[in-house]
C-alpha positions as CSV (number, residue, x, y, z in Angstrom):
1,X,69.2,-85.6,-6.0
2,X,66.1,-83.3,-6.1
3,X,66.8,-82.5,-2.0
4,X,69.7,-82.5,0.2
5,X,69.2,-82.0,3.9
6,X,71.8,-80.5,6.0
7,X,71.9,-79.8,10.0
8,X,74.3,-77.4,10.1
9,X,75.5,-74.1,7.8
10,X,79.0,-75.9,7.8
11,X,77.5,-78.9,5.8
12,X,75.5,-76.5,3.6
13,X,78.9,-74.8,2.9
14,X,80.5,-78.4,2.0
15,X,78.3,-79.1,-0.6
16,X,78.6,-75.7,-1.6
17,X,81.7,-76.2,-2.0
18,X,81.5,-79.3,-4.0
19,X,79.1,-77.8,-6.6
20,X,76.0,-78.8,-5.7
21,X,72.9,-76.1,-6.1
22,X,71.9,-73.7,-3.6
23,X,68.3,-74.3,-4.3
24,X,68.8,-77.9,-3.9
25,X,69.3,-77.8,0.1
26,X,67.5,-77.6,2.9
27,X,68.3,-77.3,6.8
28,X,66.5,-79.4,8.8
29,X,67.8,-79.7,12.9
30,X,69.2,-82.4,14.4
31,X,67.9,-84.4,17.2
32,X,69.0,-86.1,20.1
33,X,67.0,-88.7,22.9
34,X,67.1,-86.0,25.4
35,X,66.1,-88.8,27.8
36,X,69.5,-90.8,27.5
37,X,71.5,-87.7,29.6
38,X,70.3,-86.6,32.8
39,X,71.7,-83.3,35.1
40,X,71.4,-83.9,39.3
41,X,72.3,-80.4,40.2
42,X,71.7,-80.8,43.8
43,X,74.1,-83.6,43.5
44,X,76.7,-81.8,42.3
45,X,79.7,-82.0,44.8
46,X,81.5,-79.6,46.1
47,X,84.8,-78.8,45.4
48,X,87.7,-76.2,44.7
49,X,88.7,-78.4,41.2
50,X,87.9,-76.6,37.7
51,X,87.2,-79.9,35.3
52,X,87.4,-79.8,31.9
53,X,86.2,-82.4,29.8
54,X,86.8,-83.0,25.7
55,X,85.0,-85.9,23.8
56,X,85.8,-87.6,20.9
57,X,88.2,-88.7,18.8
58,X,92.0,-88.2,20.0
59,X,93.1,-87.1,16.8
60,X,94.9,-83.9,14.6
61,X,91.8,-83.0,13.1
62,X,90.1,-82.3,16.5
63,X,92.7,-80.0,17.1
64,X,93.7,-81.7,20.0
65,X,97.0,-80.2,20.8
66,X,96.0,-77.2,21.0
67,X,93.3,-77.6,23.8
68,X,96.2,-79.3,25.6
69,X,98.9,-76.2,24.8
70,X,95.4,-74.0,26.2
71,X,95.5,-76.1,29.3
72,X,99.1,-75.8,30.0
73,X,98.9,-72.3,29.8
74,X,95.9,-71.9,31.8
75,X,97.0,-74.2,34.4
76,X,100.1,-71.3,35.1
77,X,97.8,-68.9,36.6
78,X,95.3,-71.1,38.2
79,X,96.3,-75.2,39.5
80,X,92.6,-76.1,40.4
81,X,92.0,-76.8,36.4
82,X,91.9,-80.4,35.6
83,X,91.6,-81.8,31.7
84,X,89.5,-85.2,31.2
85,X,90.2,-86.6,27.8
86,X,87.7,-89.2,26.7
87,X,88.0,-91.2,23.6
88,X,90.7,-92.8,21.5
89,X,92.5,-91.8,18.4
90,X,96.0,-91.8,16.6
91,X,97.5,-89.2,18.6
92,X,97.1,-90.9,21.8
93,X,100.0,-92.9,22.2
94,X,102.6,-89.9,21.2
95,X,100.6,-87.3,23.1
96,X,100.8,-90.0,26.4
97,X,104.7,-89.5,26.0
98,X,104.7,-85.5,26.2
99,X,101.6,-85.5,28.7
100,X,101.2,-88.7,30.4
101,X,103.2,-87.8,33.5
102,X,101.0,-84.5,33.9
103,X,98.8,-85.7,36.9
104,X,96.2,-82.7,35.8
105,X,95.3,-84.2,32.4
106,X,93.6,-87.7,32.8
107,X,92.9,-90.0,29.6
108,X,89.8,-92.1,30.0
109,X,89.9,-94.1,26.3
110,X,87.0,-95.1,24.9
111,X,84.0,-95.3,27.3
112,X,80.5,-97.1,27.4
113,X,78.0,-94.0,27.0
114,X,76.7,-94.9,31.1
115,X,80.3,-94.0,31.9
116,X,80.5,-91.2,29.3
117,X,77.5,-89.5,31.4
118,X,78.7,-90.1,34.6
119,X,81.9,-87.6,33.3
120,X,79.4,-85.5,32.2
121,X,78.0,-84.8,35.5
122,X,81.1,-84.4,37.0
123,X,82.9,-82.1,34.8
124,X,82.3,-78.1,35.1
125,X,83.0,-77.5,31.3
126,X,83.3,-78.6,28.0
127,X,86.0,-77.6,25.8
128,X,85.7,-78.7,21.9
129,X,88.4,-77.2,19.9
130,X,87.4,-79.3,16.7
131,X,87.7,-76.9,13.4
132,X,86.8,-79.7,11.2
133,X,83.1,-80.8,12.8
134,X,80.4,-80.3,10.7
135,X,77.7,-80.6,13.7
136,X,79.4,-81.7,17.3
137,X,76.9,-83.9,18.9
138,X,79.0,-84.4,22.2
139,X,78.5,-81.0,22.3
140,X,74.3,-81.4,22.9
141,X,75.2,-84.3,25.1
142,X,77.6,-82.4,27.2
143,X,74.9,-79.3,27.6
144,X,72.1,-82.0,28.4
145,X,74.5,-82.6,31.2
146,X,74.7,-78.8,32.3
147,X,77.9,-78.4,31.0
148,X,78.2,-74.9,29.2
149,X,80.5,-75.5,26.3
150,X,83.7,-73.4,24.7
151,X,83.5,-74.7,21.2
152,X,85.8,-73.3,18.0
153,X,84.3,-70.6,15.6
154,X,84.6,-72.4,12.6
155,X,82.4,-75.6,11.6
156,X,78.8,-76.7,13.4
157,X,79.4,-76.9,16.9
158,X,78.7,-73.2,16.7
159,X,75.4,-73.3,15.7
160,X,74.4,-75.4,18.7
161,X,76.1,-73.1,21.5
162,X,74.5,-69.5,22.2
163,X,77.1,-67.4,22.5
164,X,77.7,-66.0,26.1
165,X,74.6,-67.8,27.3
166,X,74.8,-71.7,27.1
167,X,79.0,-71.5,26.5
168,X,81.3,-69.4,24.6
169,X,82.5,-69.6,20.6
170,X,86.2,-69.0,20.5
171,X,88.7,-68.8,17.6
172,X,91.3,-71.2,17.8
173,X,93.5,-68.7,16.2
174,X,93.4,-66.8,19.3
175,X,94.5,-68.9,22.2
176,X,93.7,-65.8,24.8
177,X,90.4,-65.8,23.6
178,X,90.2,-69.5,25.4
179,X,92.0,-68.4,28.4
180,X,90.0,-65.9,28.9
181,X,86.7,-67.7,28.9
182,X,88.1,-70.7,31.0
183,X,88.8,-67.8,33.8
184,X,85.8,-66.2,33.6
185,X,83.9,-69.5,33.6
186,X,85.8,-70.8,37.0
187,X,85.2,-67.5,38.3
188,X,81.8,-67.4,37.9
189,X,81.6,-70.9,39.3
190,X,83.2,-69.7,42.0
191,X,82.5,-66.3,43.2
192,X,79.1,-66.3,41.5
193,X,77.2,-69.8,42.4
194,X,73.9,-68.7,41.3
195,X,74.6,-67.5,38.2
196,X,76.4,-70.4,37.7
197,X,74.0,-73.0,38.3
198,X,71.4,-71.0,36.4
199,X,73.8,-71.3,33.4
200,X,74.3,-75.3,33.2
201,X,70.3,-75.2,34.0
202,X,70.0,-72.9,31.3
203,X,72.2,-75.3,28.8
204,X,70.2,-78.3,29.2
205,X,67.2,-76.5,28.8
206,X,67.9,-75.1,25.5
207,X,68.8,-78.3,24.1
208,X,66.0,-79.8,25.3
209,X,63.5,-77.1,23.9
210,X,64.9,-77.4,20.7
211,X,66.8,-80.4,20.0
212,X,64.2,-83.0,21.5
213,X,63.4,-85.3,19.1
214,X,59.4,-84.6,19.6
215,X,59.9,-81.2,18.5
216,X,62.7,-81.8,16.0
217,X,61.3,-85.2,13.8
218,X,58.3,-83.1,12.9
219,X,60.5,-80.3,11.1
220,X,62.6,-82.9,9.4
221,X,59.6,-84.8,7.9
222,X,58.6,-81.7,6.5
223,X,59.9,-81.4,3.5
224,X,59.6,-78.8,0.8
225,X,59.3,-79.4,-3.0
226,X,62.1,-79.7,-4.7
227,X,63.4,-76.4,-5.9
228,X,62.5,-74.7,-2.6
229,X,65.6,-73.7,-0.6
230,X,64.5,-73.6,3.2
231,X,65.7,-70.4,5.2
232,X,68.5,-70.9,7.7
233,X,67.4,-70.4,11.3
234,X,69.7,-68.9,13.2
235,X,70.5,-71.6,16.5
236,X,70.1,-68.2,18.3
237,X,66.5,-67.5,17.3
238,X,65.4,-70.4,18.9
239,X,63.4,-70.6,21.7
240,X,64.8,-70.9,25.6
């Protein structure tokens, strides 16, 4: 191929990986129909819980049992946590044995996206502790929501969280790291409303600024000759 277009650093790195020319890719973003997930935060009920919610597949590549050994921990220091798992996989059955009696981790399956949203809405926080994902779209979904968004340090999801703003990027080879940022989320929830609300306002908006398909299909249809090797654009450089 003359052009390859990637959405993410973590594909780029891939292909890079695989041989293919440096000159011969492009970063283009990727979209999302902003429209689909909405955020009521007046409607937002009150309550003493913490929820956390993961998305997607229920499997060893998403690095699954560690958010659950994370949860566990947390849960030590602070019982108002709750984990919502949503989605199905191969490690649901054994991981229903070890956790299915634990009455602060819920398992919803697979779900129709109307329900996926209505979690969404609910939830405080979303936790994706995937290594492997090359983008993360649940993770634009879940900040179209208001949800800010712990997400691992390696792969894409990274690219589509500011750091300390819209959620927190946390090595999953340092399980305090994600203790640490659950606390300080639930006590900033807590003890500073505000701040908090202007956070989830402050996720959806960045998402929608620059992952709205309006302003995103007109950078993807732009494509340079071949030969030209686009300039990465750091997700933080983009606009709030």
């Amino acid at each position: 191929m003359d052009t390859v277009i990637v959405h993410s650093m973590a594909y780029k790195q891939e292909l890079l990986d695989m041989g293919i020319s440096e000159d011969r890719i492009q970063w283009r973003p990727k979209g999302i129909d902003t429209s689909m997930f909405d955020f009521y935060p007046s409607q937002l009920p009150l309550s003493e819980k913490f929820i956390m919610l993961y998305t997607g597949r229920i499997s060893q590549d998403k690095n699954i049992e560690f958010l659950l050994l994370v949860f566990q921990q947390a849960r030590k220091t602070n019982p108002h946590l709750e984990l919502w798992m949503v989605g199905d996989g191969p490690l649901m059955k054994p991981l229903d044995k070890i956790y299915g009696s634990d009455p602060a981790i819920k398992w919803y399956g697979r779900l129709e996206r109307s329900e996926l949203v209505a979690l969404y809405q609910q939830a405080d926080l979303f936790v994706f502790p995937s290594n492997t994902d090359t983008f993360g779209m649940s993770v634009l979904e879940a900040q179209l929501c208001g949800l800010p968004a712990i997400v691992s340090a390696k792969g894409g999801p990274k690219e589509i969280v500011l750091d300390h703003e819209t959620g927190k990027v946390c090595s999953t080879e340092n399980s305090q790291a994600w203790l640490d940022a659950i606390q300080y989320f639930w006590k900033e929830k807590n003890e500073q409303p505000t701040t908090w609300m202007n956070r989830k306002n402050k996720s959806r908006e960045y998402v929608k600024r620059n992952r709205d398909w309006k302003h995103v299909l007109p950078k993807i249809l732009d494509i340079e000759e071949p030969g030209f090797c686009a300039p990465y654009l750091n997700e933080n450089a983009l606009t709030m």
